[in-house]
C-alpha positions as CSV (number, residue, x, y, z in Angstrom):
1,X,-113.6,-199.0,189.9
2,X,-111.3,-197.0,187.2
3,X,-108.0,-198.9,187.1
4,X,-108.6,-202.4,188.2
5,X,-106.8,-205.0,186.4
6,X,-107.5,-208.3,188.1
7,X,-110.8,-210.9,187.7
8,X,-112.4,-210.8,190.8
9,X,-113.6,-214.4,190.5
10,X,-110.1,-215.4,191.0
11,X,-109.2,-213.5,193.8
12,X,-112.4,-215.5,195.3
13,X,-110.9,-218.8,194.3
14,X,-107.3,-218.0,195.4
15,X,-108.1,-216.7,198.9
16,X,-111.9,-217.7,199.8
17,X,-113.0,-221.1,200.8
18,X,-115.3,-222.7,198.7
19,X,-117.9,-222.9,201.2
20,X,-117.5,-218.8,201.7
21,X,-117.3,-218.0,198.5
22,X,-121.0,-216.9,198.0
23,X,-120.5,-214.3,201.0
24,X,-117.2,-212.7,200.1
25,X,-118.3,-212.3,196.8
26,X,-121.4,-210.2,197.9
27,X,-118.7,-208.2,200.0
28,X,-116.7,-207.6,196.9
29,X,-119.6,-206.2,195.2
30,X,-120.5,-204.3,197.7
31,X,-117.2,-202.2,197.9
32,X,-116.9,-202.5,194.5
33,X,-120.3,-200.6,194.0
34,X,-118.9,-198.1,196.8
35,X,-116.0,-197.0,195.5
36,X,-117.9,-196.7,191.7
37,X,-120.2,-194.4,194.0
38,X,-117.5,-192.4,195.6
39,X,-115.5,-192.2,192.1
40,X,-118.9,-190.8,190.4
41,X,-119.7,-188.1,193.3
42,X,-115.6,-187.2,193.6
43,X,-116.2,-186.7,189.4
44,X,-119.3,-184.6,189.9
45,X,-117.5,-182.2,192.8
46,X,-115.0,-181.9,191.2
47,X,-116.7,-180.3,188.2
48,X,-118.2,-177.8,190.2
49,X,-114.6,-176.4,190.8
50,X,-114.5,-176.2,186.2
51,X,-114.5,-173.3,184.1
52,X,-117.4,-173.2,182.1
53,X,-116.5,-174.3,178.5
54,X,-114.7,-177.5,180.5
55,X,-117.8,-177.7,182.0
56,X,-120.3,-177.7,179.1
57,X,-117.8,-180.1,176.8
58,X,-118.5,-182.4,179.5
59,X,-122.0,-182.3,179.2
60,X,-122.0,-182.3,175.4
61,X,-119.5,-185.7,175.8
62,X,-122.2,-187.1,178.5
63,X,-125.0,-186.7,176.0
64,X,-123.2,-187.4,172.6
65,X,-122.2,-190.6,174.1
66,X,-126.1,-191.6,175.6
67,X,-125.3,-190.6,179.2
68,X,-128.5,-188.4,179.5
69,X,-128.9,-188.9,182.8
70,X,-125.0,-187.6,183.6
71,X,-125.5,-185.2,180.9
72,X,-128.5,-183.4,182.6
73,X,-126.6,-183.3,185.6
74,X,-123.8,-180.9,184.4
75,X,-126.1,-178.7,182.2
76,X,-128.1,-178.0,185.1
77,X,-124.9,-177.6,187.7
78,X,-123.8,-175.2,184.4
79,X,-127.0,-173.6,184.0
80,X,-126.9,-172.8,188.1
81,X,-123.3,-171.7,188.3
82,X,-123.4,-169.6,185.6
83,X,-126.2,-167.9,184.5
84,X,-125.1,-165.7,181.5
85,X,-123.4,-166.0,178.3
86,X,-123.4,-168.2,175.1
87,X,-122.8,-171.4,177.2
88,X,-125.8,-170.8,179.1
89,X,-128.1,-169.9,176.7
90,X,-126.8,-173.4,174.5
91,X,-126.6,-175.1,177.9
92,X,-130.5,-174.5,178.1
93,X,-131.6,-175.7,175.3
94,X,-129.3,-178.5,175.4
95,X,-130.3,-179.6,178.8
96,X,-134.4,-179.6,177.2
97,X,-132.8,-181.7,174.4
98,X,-131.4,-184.1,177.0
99,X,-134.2,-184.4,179.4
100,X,-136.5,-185.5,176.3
101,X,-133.6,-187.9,175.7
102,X,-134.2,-189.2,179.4
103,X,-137.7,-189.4,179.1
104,X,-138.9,-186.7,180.9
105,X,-141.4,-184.6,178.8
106,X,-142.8,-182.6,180.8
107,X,-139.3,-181.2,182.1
108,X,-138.3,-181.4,178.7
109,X,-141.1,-179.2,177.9
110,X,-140.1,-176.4,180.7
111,X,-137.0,-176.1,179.7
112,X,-138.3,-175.6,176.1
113,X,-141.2,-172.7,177.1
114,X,-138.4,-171.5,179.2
115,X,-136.0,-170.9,176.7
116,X,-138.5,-169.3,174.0
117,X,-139.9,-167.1,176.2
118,X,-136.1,-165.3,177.6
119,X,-134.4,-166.0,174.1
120,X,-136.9,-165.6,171.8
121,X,-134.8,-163.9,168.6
122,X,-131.8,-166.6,169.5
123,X,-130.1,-168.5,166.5
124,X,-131.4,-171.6,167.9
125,X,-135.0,-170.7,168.4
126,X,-137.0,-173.0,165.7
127,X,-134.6,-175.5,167.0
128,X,-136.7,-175.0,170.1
129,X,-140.2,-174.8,168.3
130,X,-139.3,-178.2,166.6
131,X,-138.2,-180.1,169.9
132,X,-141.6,-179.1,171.1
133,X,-143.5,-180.5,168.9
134,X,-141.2,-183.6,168.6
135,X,-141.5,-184.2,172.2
136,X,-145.2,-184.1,172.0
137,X,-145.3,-185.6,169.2
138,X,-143.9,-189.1,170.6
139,X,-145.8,-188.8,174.2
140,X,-147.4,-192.2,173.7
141,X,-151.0,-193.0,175.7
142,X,-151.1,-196.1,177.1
143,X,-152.1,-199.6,174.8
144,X,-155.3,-200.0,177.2
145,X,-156.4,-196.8,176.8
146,X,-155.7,-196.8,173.3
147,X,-158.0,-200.3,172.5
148,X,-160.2,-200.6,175.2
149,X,-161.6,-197.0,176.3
150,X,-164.6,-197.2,177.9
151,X,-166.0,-194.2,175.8
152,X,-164.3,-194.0,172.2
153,X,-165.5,-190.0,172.0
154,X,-163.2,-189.4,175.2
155,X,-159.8,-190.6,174.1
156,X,-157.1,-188.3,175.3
157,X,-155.5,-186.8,171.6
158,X,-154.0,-183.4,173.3
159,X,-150.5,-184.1,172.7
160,X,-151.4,-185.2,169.3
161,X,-153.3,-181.8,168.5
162,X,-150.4,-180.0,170.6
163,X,-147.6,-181.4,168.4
164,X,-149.6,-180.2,165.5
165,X,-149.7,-177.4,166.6
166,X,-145.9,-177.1,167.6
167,X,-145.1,-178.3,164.0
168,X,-147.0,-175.5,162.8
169,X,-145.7,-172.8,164.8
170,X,-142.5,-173.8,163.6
171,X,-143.1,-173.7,159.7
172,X,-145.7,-170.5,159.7
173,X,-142.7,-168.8,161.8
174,X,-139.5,-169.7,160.2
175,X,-140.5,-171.7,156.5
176,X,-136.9,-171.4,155.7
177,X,-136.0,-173.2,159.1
178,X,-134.0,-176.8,157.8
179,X,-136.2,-178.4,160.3
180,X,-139.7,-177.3,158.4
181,X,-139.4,-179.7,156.0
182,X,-139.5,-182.6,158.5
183,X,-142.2,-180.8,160.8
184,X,-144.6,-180.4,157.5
185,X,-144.0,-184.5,157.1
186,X,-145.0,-184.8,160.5
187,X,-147.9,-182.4,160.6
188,X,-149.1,-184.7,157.1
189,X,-149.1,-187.3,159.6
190,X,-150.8,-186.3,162.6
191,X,-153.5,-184.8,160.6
192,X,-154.2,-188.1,158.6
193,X,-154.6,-189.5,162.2
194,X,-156.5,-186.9,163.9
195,X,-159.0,-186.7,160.7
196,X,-159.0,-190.8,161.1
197,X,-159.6,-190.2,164.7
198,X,-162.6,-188.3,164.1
199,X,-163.9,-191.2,161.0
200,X,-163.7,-193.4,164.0
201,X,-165.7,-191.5,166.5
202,X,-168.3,-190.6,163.1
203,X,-168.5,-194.4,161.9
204,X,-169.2,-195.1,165.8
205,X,-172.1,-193.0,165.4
206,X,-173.6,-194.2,162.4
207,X,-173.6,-197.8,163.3
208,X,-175.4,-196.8,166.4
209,X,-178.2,-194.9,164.4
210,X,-176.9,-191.9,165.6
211,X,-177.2,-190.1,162.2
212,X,-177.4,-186.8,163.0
213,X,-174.2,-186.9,165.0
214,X,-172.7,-189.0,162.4
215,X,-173.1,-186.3,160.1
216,X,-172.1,-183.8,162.3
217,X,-168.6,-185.2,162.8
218,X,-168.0,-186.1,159.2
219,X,-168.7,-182.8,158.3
220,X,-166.1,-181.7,161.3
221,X,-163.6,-183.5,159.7
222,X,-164.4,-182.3,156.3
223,X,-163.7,-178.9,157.4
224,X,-160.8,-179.1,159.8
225,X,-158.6,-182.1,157.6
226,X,-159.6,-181.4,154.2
227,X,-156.6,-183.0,152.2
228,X,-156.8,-186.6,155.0
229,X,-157.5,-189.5,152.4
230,X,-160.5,-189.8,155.0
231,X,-162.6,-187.6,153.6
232,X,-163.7,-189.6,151.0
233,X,-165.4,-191.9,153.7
234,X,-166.3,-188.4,155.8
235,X,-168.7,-187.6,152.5
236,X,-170.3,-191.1,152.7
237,X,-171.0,-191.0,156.5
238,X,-172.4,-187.1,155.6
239,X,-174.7,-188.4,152.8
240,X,-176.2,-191.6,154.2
241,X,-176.7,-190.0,157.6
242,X,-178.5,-186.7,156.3
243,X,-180.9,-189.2,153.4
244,X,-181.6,-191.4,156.7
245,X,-182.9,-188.4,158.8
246,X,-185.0,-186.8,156.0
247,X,-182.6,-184.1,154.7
248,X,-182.5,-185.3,151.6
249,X,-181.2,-182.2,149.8
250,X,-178.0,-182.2,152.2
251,X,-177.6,-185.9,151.7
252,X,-177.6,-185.2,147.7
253,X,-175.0,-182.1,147.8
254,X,-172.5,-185.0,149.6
255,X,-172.8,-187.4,147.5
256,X,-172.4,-185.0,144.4
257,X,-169.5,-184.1,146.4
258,X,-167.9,-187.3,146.7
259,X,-168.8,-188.3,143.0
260,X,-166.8,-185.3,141.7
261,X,-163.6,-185.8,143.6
262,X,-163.7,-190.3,144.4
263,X,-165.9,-191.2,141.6
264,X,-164.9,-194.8,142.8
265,X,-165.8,-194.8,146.5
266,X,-168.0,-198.1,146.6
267,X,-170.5,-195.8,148.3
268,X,-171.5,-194.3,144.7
269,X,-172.0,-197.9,143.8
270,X,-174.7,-198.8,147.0
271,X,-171.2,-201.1,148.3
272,X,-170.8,-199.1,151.7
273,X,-170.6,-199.8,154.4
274,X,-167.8,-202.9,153.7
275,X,-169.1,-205.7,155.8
276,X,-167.1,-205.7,159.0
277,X,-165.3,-208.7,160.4
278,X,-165.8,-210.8,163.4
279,X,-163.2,-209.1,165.2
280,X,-164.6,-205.9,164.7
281,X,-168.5,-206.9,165.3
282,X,-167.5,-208.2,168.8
283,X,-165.2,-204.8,169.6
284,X,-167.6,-201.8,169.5
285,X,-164.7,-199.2,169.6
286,X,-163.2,-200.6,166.7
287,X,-162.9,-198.9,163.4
């Protein structure tokens, strides 16, 4: 409680029995926890009685010093009580901002679609495309799912192609933006790990004799990722599958391929596949 000057513990000792001490101090806790309560709701009726700049510099103080929760609280009594002007508009995108902060992304996300769509020519607006992709961008999957799906073909990589996607929005609409040059690093990124993604799911195939899909998804990622570093294996995959199902022509034209642009990829040199280790013999998903 604001104001309190004294050490509980030695109000205990003064006036409490030894033998009662374990009680009374849960009592002092309680009503200490009460009154915090009472002091935090008193705070937030109070602020519904504020003028709206008082009101959003609150906010901006709640979330500048890491009090997201308290913060989302006032942009959204801010948002409610006044539904036009400059501080709403900022309050919106703000409040997105803040419930990514708390770890809500799809609330985050809402707020985001919610704002481009009723403010779309607003100063702020690839502000908005770039916190969408950011908060898609680190939605995590779970560590199970991510080493020990059942199906290696089926892992979940929407928010990975949705942040992409975001990212790109952003710099194909506003390439001047000051956040584009931090989306295109990120968009580098997820594309090196959607293209090694799809390596995994074509190196899954091959092991398995599966040539022909093999092939297929090399030459998927060769199309779709064509500057991922994983293309060099993509060609590989492409020409050993296609020589090992008869299409020896096809099989040629990829390794030509690969010879022109890696002319030291160990496949060009009969060193590929690189003997796998233990680890990765006993896990079938692995890369």
């Amino acid at each position: 409680m604001a104001g309190i000057g004294y050490d509980a513990r030695l109000i205990l000792e003064w006036f409490v029995p030894v033998r009662f001490q374990t009680p009374a101090r849960l009592l002092l806790l309680t009503l200490i926890l009460f009154f915090a309560a009472c002091s935090s709701r008193v705070r937030m009726e109070a602020a519904e009685t504020l003028p709206v700049d008082a009101m959003y510099g609150e906010a901006k103080t709640a979330l500048d010093d890491g009090e997201v929760k308290r913060a989302v609280k006032f942009y959204e009594r801010l948002v409610a009580r006044f539904p036009y002007g400059r501080y709403h508009e900022q309050a919106q995108i703000e409040l997105a901002y803040a419930l990514y902060r708390d770890n809500k992304p799809d609330e985050s996300l809402s707020a985001i679609n919610r704002f481009i769509k009723i403010y779309p020519t607003h100063p702020r607006i690839d502000y908005a495309y770039y916190l969408r992709g950011l908060v898609n961008f680190n939605r995590r999957i779970g560590l199970l799912e991510k080493y020990f799906s059942d199906d290696i073909t089926r892992r979940d990589l929407q928010y990975v192609r949705q942040s992409f996607q975001d990212f790109g929005e952003l710099v194909n609409k506003y390439p001047d933006s000051s956040y584009a040059p931090d989306a295109r690093q990120r968009m580098v990124y997820l594309r090196n790990g959607l293209a090694n993604s799809e390596l995994m799911v074509a190196s899954y195939y091959f092991r398995r004799g599966a040539y022909l899909a093999a092939a297929g998804r090399a030459k998927f990622l060769l199309e779709t990722y064509q500057e991922s570093p994983a293309t060099a294996d993509a060609l590989a995959i492409m020409a050993e599958s296609y020589r090992r199902i008869g299409r020896a022509q096809l099989g040629d034209e990829a390794a030509q391929v690969l010879k022109l642009n890696y002319p030291e990829h160990p496949y060009l040199d009969g060193n590929w596949p690189a003997k796998r280790s233990k680890w990765k013999q006993l896990n079938p998903f692995a890369g």
